[in-house]
PDB file of N, CA, C and O in Angstrom:
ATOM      1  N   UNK A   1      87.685  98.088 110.107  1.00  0.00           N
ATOM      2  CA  UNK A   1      86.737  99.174 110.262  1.00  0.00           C
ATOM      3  C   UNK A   1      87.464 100.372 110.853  1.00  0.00           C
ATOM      4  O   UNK A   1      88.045  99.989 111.868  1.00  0.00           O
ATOM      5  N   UNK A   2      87.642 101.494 110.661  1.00  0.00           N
ATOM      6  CA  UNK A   2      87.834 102.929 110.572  1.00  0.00           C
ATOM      7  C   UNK A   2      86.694 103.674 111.492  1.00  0.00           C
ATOM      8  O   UNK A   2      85.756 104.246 110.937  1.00  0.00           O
ATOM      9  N   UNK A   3      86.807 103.645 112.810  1.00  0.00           N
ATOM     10  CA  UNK A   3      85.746 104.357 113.724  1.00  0.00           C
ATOM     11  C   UNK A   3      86.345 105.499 114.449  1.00  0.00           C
ATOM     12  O   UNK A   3      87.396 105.602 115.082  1.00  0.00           O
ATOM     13  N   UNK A   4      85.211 106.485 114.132  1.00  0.00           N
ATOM     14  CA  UNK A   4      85.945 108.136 114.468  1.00  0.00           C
ATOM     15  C   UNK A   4      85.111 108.832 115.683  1.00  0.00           C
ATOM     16  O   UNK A   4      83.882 108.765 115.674  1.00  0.00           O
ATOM     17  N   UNK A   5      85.726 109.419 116.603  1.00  0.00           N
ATOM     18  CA  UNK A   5      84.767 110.285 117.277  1.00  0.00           C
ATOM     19  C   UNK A   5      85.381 111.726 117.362  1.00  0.00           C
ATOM     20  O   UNK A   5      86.444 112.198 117.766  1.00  0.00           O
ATOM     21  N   UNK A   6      84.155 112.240 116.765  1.00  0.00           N
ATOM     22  CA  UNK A   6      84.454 114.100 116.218  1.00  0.00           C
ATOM     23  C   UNK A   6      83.726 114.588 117.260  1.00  0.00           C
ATOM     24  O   UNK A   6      82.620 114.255 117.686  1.00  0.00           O
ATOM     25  N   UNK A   7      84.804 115.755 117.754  1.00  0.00           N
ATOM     26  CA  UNK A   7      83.940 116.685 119.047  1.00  0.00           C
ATOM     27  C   UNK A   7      84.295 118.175 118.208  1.00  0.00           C
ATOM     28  O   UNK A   7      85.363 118.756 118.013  1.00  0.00           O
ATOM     29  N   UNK A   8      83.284 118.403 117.929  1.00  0.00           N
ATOM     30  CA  UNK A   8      83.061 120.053 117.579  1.00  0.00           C
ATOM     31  C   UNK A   8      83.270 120.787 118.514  1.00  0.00           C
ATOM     32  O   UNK A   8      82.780 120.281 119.524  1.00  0.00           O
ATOM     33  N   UNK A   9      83.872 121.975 118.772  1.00  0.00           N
ATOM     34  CA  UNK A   9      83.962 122.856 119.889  1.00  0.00           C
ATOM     35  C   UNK A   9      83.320 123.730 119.233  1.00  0.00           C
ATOM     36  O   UNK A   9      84.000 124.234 118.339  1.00  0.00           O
ATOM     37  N   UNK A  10      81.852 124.270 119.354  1.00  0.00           N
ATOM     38  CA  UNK A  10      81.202 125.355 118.179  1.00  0.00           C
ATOM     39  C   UNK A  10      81.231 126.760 118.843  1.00  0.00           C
ATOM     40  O   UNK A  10      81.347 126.397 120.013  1.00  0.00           O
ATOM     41  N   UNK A  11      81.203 128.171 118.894  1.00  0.00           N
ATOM     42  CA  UNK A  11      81.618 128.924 118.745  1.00  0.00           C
ATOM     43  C   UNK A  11      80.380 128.942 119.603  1.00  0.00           C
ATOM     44  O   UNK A  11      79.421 128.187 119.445  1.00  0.00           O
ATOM     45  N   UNK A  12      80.519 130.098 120.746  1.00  0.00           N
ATOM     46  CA  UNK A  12      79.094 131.139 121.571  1.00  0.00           C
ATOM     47  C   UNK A  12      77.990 130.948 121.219  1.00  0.00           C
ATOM     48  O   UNK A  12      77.663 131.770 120.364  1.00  0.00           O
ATOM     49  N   UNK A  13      76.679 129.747 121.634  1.00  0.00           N
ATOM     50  CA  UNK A  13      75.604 130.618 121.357  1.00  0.00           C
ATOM     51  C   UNK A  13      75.619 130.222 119.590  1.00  0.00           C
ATOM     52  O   UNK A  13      75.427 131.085 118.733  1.00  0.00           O
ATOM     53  N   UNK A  14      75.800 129.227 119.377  1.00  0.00           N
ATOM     54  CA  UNK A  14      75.357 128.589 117.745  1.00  0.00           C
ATOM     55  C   UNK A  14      75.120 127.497 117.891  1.00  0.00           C
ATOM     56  O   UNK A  14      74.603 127.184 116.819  1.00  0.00           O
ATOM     57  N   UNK A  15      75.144 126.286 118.763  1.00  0.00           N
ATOM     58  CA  UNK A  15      74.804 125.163 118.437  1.00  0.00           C
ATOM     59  C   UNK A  15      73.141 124.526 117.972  1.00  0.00           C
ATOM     60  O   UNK A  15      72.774 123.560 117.303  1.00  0.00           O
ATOM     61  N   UNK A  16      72.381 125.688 118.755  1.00  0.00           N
ATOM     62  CA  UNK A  16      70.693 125.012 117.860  1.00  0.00           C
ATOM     63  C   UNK A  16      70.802 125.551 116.563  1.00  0.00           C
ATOM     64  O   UNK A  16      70.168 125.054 115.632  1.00  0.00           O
ATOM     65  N   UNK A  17      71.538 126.510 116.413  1.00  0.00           N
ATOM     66  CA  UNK A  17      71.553 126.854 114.757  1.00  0.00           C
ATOM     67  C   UNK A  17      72.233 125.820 113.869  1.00  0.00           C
ATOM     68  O   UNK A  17      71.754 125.332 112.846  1.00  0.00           O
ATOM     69  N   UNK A  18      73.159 125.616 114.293  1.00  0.00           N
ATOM     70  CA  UNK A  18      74.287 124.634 113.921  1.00  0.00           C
ATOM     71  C   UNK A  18      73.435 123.339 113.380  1.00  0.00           C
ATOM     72  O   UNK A  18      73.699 122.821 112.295  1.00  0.00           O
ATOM     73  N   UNK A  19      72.692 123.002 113.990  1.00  0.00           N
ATOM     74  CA  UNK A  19      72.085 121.764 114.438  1.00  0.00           C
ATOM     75  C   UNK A  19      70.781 121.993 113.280  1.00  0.00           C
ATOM     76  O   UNK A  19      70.523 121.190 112.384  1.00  0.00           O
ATOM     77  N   UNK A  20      70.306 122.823 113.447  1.00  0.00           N
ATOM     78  CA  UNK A  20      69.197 123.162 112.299  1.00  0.00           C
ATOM     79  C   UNK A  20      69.437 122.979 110.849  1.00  0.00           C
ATOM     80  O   UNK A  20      68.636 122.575 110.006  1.00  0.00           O
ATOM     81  N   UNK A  21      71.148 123.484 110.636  1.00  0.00           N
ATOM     82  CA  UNK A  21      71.954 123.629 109.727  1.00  0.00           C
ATOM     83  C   UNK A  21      71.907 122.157 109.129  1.00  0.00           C
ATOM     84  O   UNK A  21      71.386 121.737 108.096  1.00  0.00           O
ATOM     85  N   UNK A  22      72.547 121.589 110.014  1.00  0.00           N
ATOM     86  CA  UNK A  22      72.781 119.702 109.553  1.00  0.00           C
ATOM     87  C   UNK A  22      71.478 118.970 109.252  1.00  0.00           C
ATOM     88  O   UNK A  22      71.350 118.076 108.415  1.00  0.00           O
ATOM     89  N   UNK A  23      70.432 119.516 110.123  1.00  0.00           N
ATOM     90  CA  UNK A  23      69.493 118.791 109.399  1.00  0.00           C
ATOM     91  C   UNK A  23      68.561 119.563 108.180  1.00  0.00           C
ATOM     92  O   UNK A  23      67.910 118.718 107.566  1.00  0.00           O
ATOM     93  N   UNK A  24      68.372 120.734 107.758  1.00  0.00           N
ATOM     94  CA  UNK A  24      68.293 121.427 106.867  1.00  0.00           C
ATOM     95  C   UNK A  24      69.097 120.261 105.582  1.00  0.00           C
ATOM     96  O   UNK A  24      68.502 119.893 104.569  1.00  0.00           O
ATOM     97  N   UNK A  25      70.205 119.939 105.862  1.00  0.00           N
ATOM     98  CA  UNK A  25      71.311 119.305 104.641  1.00  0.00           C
ATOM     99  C   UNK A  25      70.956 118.283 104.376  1.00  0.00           C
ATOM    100  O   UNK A  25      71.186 117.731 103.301  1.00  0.00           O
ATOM    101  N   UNK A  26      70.034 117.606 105.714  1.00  0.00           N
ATOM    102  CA  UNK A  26      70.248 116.162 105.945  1.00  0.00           C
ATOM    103  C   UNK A  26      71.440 115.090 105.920  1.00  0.00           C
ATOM    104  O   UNK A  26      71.325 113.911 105.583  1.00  0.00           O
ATOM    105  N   UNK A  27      72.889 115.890 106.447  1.00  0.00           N
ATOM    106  CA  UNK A  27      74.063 115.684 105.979  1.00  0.00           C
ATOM    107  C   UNK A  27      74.037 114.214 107.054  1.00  0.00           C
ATOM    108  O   UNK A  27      74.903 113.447 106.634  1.00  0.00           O
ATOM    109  N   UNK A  28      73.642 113.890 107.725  1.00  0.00           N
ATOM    110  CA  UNK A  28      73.760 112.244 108.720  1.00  0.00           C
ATOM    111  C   UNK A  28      73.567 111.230 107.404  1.00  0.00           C
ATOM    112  O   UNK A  28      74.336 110.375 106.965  1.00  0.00           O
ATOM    113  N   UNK A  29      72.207 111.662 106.928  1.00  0.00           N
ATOM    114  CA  UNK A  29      71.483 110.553 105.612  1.00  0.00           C
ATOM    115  C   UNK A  29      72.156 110.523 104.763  1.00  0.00           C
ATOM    116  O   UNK A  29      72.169 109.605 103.943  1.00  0.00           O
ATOM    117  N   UNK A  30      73.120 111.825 104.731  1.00  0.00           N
ATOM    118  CA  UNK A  30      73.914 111.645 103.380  1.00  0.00           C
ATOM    119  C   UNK A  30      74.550 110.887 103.346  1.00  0.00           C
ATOM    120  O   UNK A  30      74.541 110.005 102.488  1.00  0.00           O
ATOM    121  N   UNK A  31      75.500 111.003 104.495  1.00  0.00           N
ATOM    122  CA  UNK A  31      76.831 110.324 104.959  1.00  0.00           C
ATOM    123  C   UNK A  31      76.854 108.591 105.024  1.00  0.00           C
ATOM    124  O   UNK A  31      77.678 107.790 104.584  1.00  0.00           O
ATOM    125  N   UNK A  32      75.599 108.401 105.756  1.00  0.00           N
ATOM    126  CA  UNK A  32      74.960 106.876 105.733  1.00  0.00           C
ATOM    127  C   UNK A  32      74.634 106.426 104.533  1.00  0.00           C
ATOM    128  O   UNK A  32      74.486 105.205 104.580  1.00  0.00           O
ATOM    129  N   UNK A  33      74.414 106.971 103.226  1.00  0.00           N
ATOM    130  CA  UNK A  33      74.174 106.681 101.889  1.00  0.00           C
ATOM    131  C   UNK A  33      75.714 106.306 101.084  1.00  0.00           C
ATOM    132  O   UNK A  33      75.793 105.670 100.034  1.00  0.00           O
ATOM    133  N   UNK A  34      76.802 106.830 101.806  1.00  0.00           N
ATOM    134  CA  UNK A  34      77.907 106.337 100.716  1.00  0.00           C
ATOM    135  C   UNK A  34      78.043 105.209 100.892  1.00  0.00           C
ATOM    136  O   UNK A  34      77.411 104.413 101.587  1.00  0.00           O
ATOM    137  N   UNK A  35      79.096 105.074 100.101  1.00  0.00           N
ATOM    138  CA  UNK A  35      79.751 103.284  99.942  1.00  0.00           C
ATOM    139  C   UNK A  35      80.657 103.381 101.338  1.00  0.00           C
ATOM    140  O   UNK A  35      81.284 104.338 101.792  1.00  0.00           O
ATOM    141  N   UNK A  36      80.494 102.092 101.821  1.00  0.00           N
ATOM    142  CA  UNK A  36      81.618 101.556 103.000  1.00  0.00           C
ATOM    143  C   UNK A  36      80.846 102.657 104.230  1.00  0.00           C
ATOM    144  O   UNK A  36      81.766 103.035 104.955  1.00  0.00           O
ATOM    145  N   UNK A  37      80.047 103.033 104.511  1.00  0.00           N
ATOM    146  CA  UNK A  37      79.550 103.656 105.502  1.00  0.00           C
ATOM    147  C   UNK A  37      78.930 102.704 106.558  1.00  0.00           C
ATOM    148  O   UNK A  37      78.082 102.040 105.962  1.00  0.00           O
ATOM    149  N   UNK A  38      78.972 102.400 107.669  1.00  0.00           N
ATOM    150  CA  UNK A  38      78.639 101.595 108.646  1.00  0.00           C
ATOM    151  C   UNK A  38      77.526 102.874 109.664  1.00  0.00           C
ATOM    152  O   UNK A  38      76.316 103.062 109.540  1.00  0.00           O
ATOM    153  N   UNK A  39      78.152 103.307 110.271  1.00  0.00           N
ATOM    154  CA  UNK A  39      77.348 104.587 110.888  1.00  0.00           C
ATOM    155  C   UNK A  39      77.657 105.642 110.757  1.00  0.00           C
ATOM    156  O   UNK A  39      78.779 105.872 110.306  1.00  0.00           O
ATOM    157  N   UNK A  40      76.885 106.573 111.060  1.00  0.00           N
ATOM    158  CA  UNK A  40      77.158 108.349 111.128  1.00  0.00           C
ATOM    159  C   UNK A  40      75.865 108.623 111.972  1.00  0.00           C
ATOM    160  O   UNK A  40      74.742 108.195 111.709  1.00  0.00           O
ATOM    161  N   UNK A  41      76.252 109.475 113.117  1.00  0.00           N
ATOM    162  CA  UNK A  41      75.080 109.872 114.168  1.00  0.00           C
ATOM    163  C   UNK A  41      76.081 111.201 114.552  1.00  0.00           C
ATOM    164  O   UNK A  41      77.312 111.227 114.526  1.00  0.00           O
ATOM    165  N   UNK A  42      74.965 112.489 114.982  1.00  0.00           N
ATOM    166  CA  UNK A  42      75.417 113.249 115.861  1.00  0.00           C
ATOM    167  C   UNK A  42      74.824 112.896 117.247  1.00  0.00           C
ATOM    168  O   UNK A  42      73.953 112.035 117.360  1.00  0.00           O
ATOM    169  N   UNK A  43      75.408 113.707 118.478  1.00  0.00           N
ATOM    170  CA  UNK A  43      75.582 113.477 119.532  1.00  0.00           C
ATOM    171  C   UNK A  43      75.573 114.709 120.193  1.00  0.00           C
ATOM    172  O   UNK A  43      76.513 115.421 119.839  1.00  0.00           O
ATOM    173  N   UNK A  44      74.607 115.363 121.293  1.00  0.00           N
ATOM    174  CA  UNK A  44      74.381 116.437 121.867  1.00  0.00           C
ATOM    175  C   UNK A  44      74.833 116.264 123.200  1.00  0.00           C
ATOM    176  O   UNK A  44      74.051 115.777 124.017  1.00  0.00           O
ATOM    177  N   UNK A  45      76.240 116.664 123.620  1.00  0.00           N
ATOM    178  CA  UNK A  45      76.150 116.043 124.895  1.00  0.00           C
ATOM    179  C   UNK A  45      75.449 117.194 126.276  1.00  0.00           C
ATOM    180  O   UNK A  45      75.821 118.347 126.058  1.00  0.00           O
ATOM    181  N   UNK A  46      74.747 117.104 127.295  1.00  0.00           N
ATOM    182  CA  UNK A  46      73.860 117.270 127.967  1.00  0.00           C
ATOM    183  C   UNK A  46      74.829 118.336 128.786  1.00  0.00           C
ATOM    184  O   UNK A  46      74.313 119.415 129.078  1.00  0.00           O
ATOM    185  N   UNK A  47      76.014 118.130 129.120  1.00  0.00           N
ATOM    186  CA  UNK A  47      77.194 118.811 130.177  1.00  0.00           C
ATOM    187  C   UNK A  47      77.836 120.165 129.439  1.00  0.00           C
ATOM    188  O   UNK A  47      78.578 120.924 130.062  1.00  0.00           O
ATOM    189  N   UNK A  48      77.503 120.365 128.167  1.00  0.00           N
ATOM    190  CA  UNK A  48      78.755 120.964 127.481  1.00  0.00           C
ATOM    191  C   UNK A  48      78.062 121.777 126.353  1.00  0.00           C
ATOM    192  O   UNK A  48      77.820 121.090 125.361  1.00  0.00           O
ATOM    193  N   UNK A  49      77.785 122.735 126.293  1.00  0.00           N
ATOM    194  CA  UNK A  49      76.395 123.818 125.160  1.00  0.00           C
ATOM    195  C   UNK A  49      77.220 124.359 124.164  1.00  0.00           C
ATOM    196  O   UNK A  49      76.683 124.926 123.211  1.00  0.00           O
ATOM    197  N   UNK A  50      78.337 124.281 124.228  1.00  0.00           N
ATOM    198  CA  UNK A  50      79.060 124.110 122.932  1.00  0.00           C
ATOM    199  C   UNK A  50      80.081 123.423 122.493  1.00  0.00           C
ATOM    200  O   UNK A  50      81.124 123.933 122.084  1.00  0.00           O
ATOM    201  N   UNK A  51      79.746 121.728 122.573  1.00  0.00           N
ATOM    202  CA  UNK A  51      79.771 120.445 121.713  1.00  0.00           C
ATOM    203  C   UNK A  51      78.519 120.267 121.243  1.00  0.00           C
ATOM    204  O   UNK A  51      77.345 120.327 121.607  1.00  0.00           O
ATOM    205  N   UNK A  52      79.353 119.967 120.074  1.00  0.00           N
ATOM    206  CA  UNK A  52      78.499 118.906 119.386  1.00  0.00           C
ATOM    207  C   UNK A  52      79.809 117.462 118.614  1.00  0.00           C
ATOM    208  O   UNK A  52      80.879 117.702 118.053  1.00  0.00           O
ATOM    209  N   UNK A  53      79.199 116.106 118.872  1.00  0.00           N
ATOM    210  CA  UNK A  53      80.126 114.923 118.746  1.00  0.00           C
ATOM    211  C   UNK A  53      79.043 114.289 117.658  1.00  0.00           C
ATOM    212  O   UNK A  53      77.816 114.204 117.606  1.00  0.00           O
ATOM    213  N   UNK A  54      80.455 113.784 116.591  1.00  0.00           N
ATOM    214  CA  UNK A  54      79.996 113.179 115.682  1.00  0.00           C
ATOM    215  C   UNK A  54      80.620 111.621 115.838  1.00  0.00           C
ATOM    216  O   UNK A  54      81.844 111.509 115.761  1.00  0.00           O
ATOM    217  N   UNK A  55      79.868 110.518 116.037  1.00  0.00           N
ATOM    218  CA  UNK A  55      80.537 108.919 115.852  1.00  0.00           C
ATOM    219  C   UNK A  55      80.088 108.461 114.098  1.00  0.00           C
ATOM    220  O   UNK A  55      79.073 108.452 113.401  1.00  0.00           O
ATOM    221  N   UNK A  56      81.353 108.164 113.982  1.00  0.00           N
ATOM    222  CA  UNK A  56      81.187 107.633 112.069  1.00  0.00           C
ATOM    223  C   UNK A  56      81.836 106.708 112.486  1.00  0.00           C
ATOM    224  O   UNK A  56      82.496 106.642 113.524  1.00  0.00           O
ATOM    225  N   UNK A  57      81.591 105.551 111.268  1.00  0.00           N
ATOM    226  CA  UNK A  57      82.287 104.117 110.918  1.00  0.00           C
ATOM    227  C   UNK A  57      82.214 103.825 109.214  1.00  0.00           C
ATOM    228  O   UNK A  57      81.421 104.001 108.290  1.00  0.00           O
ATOM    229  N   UNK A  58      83.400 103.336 109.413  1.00  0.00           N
ATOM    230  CA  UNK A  58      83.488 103.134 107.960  1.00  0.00           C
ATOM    231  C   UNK A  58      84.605 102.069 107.848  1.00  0.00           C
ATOM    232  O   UNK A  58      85.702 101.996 108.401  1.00  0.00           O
ATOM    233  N   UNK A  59      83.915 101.188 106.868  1.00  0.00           N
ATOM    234  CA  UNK A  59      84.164  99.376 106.571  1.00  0.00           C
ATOM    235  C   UNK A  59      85.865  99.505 105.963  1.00  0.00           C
ATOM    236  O   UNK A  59      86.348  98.375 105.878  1.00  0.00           O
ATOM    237  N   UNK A  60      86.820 100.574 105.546  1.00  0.00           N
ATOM    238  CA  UNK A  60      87.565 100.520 105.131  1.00  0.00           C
ATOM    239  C   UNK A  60      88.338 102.060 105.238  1.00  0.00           C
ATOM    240  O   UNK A  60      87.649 103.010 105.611  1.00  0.00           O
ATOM    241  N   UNK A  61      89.484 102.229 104.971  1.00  0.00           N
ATOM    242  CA  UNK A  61      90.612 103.146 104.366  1.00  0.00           C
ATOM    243  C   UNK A  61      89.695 104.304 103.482  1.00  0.00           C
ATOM    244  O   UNK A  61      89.389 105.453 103.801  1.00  0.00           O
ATOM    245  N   UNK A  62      89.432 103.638 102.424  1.00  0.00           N
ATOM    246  CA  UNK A  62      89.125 103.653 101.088  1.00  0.00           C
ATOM    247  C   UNK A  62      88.180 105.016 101.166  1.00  0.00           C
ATOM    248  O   UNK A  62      88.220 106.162 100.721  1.00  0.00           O
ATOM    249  N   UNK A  63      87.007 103.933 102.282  1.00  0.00           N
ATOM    250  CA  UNK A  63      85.748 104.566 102.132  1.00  0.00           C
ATOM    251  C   UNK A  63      86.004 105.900 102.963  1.00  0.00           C
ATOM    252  O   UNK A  63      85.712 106.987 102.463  1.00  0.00           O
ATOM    253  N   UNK A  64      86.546 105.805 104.220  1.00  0.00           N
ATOM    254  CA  UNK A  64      86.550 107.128 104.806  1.00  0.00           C
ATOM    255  C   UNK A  64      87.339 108.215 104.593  1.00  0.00           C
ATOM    256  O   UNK A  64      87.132 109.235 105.250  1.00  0.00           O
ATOM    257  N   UNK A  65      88.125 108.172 103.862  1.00  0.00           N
ATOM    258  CA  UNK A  65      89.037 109.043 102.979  1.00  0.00           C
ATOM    259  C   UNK A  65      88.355 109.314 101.469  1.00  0.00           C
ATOM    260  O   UNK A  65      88.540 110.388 100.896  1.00  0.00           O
ATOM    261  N   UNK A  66      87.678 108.410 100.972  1.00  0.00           N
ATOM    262  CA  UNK A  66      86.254 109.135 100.098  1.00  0.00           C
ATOM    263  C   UNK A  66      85.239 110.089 100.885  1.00  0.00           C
ATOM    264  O   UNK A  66      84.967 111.110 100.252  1.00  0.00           O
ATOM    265  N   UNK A  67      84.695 109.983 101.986  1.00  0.00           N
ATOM    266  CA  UNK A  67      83.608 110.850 102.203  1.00  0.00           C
ATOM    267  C   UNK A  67      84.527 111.972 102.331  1.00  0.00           C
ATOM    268  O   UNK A  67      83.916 112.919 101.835  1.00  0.00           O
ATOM    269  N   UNK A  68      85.827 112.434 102.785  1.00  0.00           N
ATOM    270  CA  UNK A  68      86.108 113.635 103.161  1.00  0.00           C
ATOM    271  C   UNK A  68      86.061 114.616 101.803  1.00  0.00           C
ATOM    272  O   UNK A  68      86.221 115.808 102.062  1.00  0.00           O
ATOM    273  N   UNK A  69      85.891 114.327 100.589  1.00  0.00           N
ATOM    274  CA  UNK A  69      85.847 114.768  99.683  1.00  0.00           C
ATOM    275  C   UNK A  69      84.407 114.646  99.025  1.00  0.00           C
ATOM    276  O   UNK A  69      84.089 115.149  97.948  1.00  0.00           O
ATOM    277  N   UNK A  70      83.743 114.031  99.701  1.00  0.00           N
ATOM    278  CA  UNK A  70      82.426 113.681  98.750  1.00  0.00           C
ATOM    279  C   UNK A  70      81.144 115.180  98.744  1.00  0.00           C
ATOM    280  O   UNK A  70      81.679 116.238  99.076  1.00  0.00           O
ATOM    281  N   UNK A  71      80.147 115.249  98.525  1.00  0.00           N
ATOM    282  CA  UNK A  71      78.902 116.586  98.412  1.00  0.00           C
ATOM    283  C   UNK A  71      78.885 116.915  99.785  1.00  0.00           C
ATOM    284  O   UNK A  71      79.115 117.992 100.336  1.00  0.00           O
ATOM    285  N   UNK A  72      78.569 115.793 100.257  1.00  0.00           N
ATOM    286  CA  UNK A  72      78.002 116.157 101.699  1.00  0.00           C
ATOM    287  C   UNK A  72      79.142 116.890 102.568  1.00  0.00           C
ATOM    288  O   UNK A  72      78.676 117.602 103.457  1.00  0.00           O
ATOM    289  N   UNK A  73      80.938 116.843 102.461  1.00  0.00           N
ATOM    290  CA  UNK A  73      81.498 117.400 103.074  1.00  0.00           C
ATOM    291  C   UNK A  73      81.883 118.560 102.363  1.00  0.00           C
ATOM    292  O   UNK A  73      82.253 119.521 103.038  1.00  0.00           O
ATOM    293  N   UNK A  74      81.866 118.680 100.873  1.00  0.00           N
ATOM    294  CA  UNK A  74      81.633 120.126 100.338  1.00  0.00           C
ATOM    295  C   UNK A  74      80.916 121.003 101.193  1.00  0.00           C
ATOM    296  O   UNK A  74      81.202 122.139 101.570  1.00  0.00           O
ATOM    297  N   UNK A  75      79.868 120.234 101.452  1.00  0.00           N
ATOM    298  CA  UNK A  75      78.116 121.408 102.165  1.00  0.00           C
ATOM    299  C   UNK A  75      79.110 122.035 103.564  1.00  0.00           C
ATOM    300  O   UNK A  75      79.559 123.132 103.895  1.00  0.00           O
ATOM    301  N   UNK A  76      79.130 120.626 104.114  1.00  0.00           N
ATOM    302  CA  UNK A  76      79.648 120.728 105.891  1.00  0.00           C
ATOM    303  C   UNK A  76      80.968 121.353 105.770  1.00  0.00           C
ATOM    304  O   UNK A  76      81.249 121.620 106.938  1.00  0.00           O
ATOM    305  N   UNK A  77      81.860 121.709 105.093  1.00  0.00           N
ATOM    306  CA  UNK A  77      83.027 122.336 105.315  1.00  0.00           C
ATOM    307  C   UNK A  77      82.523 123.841 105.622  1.00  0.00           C
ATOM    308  O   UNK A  77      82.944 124.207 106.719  1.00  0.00           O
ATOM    309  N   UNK A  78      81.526 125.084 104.782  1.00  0.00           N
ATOM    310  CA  UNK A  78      81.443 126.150 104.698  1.00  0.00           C
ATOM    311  C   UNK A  78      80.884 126.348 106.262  1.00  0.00           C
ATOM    312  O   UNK A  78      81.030 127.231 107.107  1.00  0.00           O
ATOM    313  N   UNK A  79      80.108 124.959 106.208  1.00  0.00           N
ATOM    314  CA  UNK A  79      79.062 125.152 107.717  1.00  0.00           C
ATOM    315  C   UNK A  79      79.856 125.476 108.874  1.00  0.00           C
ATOM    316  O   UNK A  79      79.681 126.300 109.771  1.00  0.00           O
ATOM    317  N   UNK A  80      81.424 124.040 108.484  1.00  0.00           N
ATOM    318  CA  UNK A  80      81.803 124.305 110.356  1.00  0.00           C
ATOM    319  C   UNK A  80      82.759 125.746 110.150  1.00  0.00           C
ATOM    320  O   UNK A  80      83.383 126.147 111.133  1.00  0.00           O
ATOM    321  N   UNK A  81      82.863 126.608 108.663  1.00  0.00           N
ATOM    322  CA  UNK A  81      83.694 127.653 108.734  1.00  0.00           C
ATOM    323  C   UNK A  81      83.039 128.948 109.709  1.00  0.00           C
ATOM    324  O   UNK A  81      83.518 130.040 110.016  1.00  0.00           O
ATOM    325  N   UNK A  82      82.026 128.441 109.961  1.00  0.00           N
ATOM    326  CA  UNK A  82      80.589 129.160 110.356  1.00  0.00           C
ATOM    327  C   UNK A  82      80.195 129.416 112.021  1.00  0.00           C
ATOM    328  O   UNK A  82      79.823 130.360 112.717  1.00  0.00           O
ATOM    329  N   UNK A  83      80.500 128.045 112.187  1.00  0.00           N
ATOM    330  CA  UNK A  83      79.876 127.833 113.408  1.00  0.00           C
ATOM    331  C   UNK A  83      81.272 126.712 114.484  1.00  0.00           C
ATOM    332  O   UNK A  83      81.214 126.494 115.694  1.00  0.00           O
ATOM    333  N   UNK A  84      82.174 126.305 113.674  1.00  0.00           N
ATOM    334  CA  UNK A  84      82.760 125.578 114.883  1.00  0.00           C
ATOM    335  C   UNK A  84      84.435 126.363 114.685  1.00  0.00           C
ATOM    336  O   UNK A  84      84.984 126.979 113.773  1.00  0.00           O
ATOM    337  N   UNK A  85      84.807 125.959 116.007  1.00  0.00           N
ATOM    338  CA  UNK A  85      85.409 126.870 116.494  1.00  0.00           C
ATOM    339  C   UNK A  85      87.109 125.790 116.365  1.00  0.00           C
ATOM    340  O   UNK A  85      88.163 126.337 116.039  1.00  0.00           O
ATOM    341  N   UNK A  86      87.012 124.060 116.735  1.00  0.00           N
ATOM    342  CA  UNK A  86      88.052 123.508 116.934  1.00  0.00           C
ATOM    343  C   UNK A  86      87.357 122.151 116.908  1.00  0.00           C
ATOM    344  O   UNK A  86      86.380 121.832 117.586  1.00  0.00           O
ATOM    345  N   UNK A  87      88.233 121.147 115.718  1.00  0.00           N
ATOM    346  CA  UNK A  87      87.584 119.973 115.742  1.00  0.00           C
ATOM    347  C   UNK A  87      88.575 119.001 116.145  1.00  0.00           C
ATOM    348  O   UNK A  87      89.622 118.981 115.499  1.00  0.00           O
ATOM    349  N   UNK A  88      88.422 118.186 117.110  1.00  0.00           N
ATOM    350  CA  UNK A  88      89.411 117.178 117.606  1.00  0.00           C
ATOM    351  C   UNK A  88      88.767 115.715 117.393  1.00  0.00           C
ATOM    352  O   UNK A  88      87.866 115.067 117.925  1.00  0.00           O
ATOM    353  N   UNK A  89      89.386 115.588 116.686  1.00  0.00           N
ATOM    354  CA  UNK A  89      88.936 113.713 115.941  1.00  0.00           C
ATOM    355  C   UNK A  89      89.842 112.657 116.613  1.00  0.00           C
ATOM    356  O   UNK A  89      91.063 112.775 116.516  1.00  0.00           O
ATOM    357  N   UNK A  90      89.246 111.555 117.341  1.00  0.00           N
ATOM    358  CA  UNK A  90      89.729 110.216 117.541  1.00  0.00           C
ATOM    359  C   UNK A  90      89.586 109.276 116.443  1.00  0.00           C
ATOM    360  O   UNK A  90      88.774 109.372 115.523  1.00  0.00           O
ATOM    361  N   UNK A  91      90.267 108.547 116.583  1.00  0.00           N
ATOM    362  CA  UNK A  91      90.454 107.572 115.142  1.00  0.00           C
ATOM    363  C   UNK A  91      90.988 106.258 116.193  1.00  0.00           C
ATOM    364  O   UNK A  91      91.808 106.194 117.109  1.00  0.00           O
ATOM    365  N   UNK A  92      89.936 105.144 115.449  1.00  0.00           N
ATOM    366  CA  UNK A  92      90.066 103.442 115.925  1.00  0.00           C
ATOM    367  C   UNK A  92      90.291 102.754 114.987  1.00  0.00           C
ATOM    368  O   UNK A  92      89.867 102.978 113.853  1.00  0.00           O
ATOM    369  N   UNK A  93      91.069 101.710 115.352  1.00  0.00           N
ATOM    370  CA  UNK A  93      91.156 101.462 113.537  1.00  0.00           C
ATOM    371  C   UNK A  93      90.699  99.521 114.498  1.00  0.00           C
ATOM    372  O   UNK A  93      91.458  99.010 115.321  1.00  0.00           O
ATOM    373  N   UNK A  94      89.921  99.153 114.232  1.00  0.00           N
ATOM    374  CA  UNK A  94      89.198  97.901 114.692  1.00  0.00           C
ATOM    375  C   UNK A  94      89.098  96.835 113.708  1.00  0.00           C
ATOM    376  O   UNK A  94      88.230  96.816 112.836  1.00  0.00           O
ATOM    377  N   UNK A  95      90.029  95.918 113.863  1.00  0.00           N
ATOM    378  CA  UNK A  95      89.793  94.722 113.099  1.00  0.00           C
ATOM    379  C   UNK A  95      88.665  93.573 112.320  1.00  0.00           C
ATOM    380  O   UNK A  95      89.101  92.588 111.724  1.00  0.00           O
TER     381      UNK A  95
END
């Protein structure tokens, strides 16, 4: 399993927009609809008004190197050109 944690650093004063944005797309449901998808949740953390953290899982290689190319990250690429500022991804790779 392939488990990621994405911290958005979003730009001044955009994250309820931001946030409106993703669910406008419904880009979580999307993401949870591919093949090899285990989870996808965003994450608002309470300390920090511009994060936003994404936790994904995915059953394989395969699969999470497919979503980076799939509709739903077509949509979300223009979005974070928009609104995020610096994305720092952890990567687990769990047996």
């Amino acid at each position: 399993m392939i488990l990621l944690h994405v911290k958005y650093k979003l730009k001044p004063n955009v994250r309820d927009e931001f946030v409106v944005k993703l669910k406008e797309y419904d880009l979580a449901n999307e993401y949870r609809k591919q093949p090899g998808n285990i989870t996808y949740e965003y994450f608002i953390p309470i300390a920090e008004e511009a994060v936003l953290f994404v936790v994904d899982a995915w059953e394989d290689e395969a699969a999470c190197e497919a979503h980076l190319t799939s509709p739903p990250s077509e949509i979300l690429g223009p979005l974070k050109q928009k609104y995020v500022l610096e994305t720092i991804v952890k990567r687990f790779e769990i047996p």
